[in-house]
C-alpha positions in Angstrom: 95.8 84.6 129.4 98.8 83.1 128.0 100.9 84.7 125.1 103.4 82.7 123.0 106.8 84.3 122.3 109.8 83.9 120.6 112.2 82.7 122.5 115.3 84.0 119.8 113.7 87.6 119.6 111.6 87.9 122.3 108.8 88.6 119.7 105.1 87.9 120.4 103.3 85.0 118.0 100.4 84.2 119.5 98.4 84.0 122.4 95.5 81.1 123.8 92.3 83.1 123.3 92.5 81.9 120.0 91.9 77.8 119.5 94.9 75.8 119.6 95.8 72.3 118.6 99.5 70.5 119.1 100.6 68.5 116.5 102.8 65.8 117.4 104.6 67.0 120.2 106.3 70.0 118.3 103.7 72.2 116.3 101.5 74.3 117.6 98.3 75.1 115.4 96.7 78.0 115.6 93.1 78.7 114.2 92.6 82.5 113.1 89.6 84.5 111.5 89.4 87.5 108.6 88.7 90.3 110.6 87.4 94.1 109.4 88.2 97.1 112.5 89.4 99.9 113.1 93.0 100.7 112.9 95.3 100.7 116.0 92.1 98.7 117.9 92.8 95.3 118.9 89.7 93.2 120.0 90.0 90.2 122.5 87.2 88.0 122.3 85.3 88.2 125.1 86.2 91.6 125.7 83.8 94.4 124.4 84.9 98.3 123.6 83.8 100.8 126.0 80.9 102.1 125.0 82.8 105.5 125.3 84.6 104.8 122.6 81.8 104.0 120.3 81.3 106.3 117.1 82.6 110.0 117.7 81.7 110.6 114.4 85.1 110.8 112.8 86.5 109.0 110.0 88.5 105.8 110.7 90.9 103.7 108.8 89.5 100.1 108.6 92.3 97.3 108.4 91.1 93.9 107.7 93.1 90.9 107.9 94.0 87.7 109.9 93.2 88.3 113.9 96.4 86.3 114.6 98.9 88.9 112.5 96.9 91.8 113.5 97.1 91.2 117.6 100.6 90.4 117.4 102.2 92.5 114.9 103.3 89.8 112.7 104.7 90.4 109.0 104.9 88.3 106.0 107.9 87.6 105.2 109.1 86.9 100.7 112.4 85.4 101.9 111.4 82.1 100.7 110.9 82.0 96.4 111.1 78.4 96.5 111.3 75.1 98.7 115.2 75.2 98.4 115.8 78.8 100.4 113.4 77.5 103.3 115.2 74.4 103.5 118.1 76.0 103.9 116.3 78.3 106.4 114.9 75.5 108.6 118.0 73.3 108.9 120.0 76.4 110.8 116.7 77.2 112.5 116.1 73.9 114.2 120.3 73.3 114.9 119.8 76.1 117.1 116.2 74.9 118.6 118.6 71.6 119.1 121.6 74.1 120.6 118.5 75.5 123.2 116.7 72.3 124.1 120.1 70.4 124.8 121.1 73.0 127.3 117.6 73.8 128.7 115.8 70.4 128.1 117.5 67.3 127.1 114.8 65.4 127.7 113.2 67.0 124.9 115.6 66.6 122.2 114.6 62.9 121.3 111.2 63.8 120.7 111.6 67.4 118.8 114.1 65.4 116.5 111.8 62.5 115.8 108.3 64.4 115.3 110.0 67.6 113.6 111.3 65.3 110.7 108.2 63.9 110.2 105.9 66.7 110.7 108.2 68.9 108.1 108.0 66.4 105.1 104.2 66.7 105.3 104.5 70.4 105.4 106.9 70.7 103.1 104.9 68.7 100.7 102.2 71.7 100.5 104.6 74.2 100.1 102.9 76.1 97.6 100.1 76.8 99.8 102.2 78.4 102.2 102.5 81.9 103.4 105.3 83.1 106.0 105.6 85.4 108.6 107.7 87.0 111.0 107.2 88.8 114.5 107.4 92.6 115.1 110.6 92.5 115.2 111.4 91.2 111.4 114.3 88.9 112.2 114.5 86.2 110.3 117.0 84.8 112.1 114.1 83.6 114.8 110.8 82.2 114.1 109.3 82.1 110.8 105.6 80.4 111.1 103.7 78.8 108.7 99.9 80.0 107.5 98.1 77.9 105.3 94.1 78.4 104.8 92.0 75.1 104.9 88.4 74.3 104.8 86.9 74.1 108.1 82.9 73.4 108.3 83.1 75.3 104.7 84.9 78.3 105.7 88.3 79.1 104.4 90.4 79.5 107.7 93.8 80.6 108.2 95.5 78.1 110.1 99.1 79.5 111.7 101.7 76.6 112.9 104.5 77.8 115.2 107.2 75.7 115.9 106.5 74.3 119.9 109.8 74.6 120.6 111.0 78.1 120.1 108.4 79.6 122.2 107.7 80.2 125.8 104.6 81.1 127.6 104.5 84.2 129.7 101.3 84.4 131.5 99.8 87.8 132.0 
């Protein structure tokens, strides 16, 4: 298994047992669900509880939300009221994704500074239909990614987009 951090805060965004599609070279997106479990549990697929730990008979809190924020601690973050304040946000975001690639992967650059523009405007365009989140740690000085929820086979699905490069992989 693979899980997808932050490479500013160290924070943990994602990790491959969920479905993942890259966009262009420089977005990852990530496909969640609406989940209902018990608080503090987290649930891999494919993994099952111990049978152990099936009903002891004592009342449990039930969270429900997306898989994605409820794995990996995420938060949403109100910083942004309008398009203007995540602008700003993005410009000294991706000058220090361009500070990190140029030292650790030149050969990069030319493609994060092509695809990024273009993927962004389209982004940016839905705006409105965006929510925002933050890793455990609540800096919003590293990655914010994007949720939006679209219509996939008639199911509303959140679908997460991380920015490719300001992660790395740690394989556990």
């Amino acid at each position: 298994m693979k899980i997808f951090k932050d490479i500013f805060t160290n924070d943990e965004m994602f990790s491959d047992v969920h479905k993942i599609k890259l966009v262009d070279e420089v977005i990852y997106e990530v496909y969640g669900k609406l989940v209902s479990r018990s608080e503090g549990t987290v649930h891999i697929e494919g993994f099952n509880p111990s049978a152990e730990e099936a009903d002891e008979g004592t009342d449990e809190n039930v969270e429900t939300g997306v898989d994605i924020v409820l794995n990996n601690r995420l938060s949403e973050c109100f910083a942004f009221g309008d398009k203007k304040s995540y602008t700003l946000y993005l410009k000294e975001y991706m000058k220090k994704i361009l500070d990190k690639l140029s030292k650790d992967a030149p050969d990069q650059v030319d493609v994060f500074k092509t695809n990024m523009n273009k993927v962004m405007k389209e982004i940016l365009g839905r705006f409105k239909d965006l929510q925002f989140f933050t890793g455990e740690s609540m800096d919003c000085d590293g990655m914010v990614a994007l949720c939006e929820y679209r219509d996939i086979d008639g199911v509303s699905t959140p679908v997460f987009m991380f920015f490719k490069h300001g992660l790395e992989e740690e394989k556990l």
